[in-house]
C-alpha positions as CSV (number, residue, x, y, z in Angstrom):
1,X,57.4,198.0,96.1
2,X,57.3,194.4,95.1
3,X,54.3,193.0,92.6
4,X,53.2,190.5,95.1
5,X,52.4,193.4,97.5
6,X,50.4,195.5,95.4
7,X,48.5,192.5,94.4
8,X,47.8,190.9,98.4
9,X,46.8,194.9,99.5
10,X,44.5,194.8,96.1
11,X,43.3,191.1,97.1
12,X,42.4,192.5,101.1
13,X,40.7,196.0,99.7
14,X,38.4,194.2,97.4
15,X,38.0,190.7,99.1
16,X,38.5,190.8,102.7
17,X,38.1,194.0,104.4
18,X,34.9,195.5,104.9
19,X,34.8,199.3,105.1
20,X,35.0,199.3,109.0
21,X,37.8,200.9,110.6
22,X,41.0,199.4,111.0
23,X,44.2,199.2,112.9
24,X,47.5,198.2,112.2
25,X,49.1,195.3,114.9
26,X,51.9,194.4,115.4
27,X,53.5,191.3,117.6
28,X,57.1,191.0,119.0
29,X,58.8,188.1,121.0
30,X,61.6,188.2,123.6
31,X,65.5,188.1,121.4
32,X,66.6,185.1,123.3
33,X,63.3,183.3,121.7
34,X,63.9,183.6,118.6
35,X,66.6,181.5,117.2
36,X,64.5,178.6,117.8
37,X,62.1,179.9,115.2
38,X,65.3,180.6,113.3
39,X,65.8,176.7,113.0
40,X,62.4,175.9,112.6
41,X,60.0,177.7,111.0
42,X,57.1,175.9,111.7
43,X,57.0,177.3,114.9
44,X,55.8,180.1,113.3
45,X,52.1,178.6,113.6
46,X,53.1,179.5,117.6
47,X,53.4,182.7,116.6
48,X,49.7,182.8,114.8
49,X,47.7,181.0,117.4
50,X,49.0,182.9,120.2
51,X,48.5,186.4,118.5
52,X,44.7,185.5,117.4
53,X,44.2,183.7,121.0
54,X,45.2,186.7,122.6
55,X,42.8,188.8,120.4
56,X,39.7,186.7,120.5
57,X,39.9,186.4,124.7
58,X,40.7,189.8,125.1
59,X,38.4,191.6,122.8
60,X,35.8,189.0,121.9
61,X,32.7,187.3,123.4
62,X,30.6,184.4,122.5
63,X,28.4,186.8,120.0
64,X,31.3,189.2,119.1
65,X,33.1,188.0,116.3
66,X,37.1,190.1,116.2
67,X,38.4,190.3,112.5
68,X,42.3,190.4,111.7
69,X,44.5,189.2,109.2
70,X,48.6,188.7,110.3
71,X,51.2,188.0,108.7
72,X,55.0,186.7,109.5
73,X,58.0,189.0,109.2
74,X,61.4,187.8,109.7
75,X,63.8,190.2,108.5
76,X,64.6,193.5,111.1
77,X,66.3,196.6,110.2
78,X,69.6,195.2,109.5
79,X,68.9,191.7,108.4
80,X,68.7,190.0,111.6
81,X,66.9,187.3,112.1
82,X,63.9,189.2,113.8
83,X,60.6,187.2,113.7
84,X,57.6,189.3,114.5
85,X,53.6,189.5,113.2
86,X,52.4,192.6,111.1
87,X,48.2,192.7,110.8
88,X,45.2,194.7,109.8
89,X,43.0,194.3,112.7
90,X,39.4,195.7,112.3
91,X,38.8,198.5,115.0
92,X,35.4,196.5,116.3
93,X,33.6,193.2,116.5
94,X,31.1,192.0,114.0
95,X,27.4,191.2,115.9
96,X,25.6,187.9,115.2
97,X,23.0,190.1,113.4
98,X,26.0,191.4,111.1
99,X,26.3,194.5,112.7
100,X,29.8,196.2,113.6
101,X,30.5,198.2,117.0
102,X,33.7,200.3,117.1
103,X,35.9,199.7,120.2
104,X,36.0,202.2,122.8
105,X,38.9,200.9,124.5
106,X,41.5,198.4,123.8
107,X,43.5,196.5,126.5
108,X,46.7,196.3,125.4
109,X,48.5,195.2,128.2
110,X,46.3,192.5,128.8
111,X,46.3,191.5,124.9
112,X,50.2,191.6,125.5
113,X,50.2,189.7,128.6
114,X,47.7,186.3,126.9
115,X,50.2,186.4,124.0
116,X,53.1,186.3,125.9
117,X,52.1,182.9,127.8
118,X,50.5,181.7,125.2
119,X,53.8,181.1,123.3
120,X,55.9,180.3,126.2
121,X,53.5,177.7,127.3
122,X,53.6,176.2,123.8
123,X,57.2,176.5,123.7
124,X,57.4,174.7,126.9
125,X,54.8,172.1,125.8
126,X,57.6,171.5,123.0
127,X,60.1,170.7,125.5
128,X,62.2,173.7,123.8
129,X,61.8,175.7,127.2
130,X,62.2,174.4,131.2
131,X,59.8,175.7,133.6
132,X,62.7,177.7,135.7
133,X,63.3,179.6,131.6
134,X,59.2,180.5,131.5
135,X,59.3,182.0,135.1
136,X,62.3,184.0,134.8
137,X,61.4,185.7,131.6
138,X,57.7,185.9,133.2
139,X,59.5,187.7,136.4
140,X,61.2,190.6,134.6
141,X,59.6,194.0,134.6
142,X,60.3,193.7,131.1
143,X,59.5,190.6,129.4
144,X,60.1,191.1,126.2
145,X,57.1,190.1,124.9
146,X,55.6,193.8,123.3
147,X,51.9,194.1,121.3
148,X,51.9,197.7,118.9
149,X,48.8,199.4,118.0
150,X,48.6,202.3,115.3
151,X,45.8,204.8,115.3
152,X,42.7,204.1,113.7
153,X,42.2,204.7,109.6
154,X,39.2,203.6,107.5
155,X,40.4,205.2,103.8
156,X,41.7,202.8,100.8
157,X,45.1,205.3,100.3
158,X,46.0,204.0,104.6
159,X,44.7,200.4,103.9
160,X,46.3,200.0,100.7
161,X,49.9,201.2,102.4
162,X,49.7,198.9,105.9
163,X,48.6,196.0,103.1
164,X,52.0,196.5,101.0
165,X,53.8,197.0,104.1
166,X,52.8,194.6,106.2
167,X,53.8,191.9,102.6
168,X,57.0,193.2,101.7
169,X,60.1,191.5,101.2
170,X,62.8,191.1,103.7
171,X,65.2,193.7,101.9
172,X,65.1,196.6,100.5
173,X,67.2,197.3,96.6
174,X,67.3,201.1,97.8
175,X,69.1,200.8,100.9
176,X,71.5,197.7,99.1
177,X,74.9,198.7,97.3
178,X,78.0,196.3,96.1
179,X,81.3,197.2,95.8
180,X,83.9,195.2,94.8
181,X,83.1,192.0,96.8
182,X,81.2,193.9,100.0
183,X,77.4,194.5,100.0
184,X,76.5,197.4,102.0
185,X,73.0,197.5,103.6
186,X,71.9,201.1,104.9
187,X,69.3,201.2,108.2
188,X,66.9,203.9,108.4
189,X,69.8,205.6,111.2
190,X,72.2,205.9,108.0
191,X,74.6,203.3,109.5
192,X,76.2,201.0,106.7
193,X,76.2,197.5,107.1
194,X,78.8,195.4,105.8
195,X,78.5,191.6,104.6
196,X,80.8,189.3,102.5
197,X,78.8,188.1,99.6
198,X,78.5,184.4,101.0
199,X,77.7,186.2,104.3
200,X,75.0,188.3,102.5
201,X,73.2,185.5,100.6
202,X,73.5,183.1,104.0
203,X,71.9,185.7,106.0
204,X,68.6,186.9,103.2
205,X,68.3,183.0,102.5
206,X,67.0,183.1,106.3
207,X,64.7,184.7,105.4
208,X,63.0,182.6,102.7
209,X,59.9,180.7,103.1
210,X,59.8,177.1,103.0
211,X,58.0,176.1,99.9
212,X,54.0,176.2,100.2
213,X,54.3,177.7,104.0
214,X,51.4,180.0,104.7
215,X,52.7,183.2,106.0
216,X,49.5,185.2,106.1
217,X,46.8,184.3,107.9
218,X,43.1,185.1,108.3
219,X,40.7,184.9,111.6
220,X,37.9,185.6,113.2
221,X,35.4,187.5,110.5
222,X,38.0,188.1,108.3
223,X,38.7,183.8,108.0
224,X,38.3,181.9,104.5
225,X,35.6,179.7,106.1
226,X,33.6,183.2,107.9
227,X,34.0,185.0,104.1
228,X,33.3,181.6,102.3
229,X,29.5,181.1,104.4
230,X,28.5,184.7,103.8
231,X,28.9,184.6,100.2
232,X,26.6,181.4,100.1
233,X,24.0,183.0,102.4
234,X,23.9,185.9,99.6
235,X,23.7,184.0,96.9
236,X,21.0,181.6,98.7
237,X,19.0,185.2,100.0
238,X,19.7,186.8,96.5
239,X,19.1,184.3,93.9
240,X,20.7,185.3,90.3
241,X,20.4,183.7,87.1
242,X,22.6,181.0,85.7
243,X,24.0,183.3,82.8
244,X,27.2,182.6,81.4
245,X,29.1,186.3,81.7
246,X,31.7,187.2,79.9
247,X,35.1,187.4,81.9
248,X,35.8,191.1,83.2
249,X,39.1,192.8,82.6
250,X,40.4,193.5,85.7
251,X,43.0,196.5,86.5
252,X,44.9,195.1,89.0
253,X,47.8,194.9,86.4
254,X,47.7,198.6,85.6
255,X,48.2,199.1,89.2
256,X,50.8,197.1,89.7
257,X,52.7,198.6,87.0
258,X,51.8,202.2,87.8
259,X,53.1,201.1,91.3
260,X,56.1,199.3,90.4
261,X,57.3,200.9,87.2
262,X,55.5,204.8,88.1
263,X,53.9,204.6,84.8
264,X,50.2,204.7,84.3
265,X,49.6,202.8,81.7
266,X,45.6,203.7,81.4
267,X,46.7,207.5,81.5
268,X,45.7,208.7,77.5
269,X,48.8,210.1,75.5
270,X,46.9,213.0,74.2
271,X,44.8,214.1,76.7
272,X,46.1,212.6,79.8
273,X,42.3,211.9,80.9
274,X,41.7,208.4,82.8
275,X,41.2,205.4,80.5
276,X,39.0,202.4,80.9
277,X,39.8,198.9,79.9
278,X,37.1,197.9,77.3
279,X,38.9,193.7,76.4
280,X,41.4,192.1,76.4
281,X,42.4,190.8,72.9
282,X,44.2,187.6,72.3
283,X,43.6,186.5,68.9
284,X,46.6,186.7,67.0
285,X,44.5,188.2,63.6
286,X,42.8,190.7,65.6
287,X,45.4,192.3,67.0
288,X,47.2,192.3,63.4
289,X,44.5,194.5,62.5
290,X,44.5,196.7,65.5
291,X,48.7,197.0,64.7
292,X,47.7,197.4,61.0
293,X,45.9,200.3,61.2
294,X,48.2,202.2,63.7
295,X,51.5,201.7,61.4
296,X,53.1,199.6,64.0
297,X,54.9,197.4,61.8
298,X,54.4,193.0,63.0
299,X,57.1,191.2,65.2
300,X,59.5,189.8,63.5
301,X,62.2,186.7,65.0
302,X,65.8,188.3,65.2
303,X,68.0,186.9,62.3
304,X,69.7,183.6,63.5
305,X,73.9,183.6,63.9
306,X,75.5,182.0,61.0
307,X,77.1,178.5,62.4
308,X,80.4,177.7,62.4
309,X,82.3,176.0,59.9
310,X,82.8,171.6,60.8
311,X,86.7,172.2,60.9
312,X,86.4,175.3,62.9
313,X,87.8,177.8,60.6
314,X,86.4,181.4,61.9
315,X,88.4,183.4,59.5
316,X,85.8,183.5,56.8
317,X,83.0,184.8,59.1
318,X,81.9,188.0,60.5
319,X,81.4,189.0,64.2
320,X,80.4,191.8,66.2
């Protein structure tokens, strides 16, 4: 699991979910759609607005606020070009007054239906799309067009997981082997995939963002500007004074490492009880002490090559 996943499911436990239930979401388009957003990625935002449209007429109402946060996948099992939404979508709507009430029932094929013309209509807006190519995928019994709910889950271990899952990277280093000059890429059915290397980097490069693109968005309750008022309305309800505090170590890196590298790094040596960061310590004197008195002996800069001799004579000189 990659760093920047551990930290964005950290960032959406402590910053943007509220301990409500939730539900993981997931959008899919028709295959003969998407190698226009292949070529053009900023249809993407297509992708956004018709997902959260479809949300907020379905399940919302003038007082009821819904709360979700999506994000764009591109990558499918094999590497195709696959572009889809992943989201955490709370299992409610937020009242006016604050309050949250669970839903009892959630129309999905009506959801699936509002996000299905919402991006061919915005496709066709585009001119990318005829009106004869919008009724004929609209007339099949299967459009294409699919909307995928999981089961409802209000612990930090399920949120956590959907978070890193829904922000991982397009491949996976377990399932990725070279040999010789053939990369092999094994799907979940055990079938081995087989690229040239120029094939290989062509077809992952796909799947990299353009630089400063936003690929996760937030709406509804869960939206910077919703988060952004609350925290003023508490501060202006609950008044504190201006002290200067001192910065607070954070463990977000100790969780990305015992994530990443399976070590905990706040487990004790000796006792194997559960640590606590106390500081962080910087100054360069401090820490000498600290180093000092635990006979751990001070950094010292590896011994620099001998140069070579002006006429280029080696034979006087030792190498390893």
């Amino acid at each position: 699991m990659s760093k920047r996943a551990v930290k964005f499911a950290e960032h959406l436990y402590v910053e943007v979910l509220d301990p409500v239930p939730t539900r993981h979401i997931i959008f899919t388009i028709p295959k003969r759609l998407r190698n226009y957003f292949r070529y053009d990625r900023a249809l993407n935002t297509v992708l956004f607005k018709a997902a959260w449209g479809s949300i907020k007429e379905v399940l919302g109402t003038t007082t009821n606020t819904p709360a979700t946060v999506l994000t764009v996948q591109t990558a499918g099992e094999a590497l195709n070009f696959h572009p889809h939404l992943h989201g955490l979508l709370a299992d409610g709507v937020f009242n006016s007054d604050g309050t949250f009430s669970q839903f009892k029932v959630i129309d999905l094929v009506a959801i699936t239906s509002k996000f299905g013309e919402a991006v061919l209509a915005a496709l066709s807006k585009k001119e990318l799309l005829t009106d004869n190519d919008v009724a004929q995928i609209l007339s099949q019994t299967h459009t294409g067009f699919n909307v995928w709910l999981g089961e409802s889950f209000q612990d930090e271990a399920s949120e956590k997981f959907v978070a890193r899952y829904i922000e991982r990277g397009p491949i996976s280093l377990e399932k990725l082997s070279i040999q010789d000059d053939i990369v092999s890429y094994t799907t979940k059915d055990g079938r081995a995939h087989e690229f040239e290397g120029l094939e290989f980097l062509a077809l992952l490069s796909s799947h990299i963002p353009k630089p400063y693109e936003s690929i996760t968005r937030y709406y509804g309750y869960y939206s910077s500007r919703s988060r952004g008022e609350r925290r003023k309305r508490e501060r202006y309800l609950n008044p504190t004074p201006a002290i200067e505090l001192k910065p607070k170590a954070t463990p977000t890196w100790a969780a990305c490492m015992k994530r990443i590298l399976e070590i905990d790094p706040l487990e004790c040596p000796k006792c194997k009880s559960q640590m606590r960061i106390i500081a962080f310590i910087t100054e360069s004197k401090e820490i000498s002490k600290i180093m000092c008195s635990l006979n751990i002996p001070e950094f010292e800069a590896p011994a620099k090559l001998p140069r070579a001799p002006p006429s280029g004579d080696f034979s006087d000189m030792d190498y390893f």
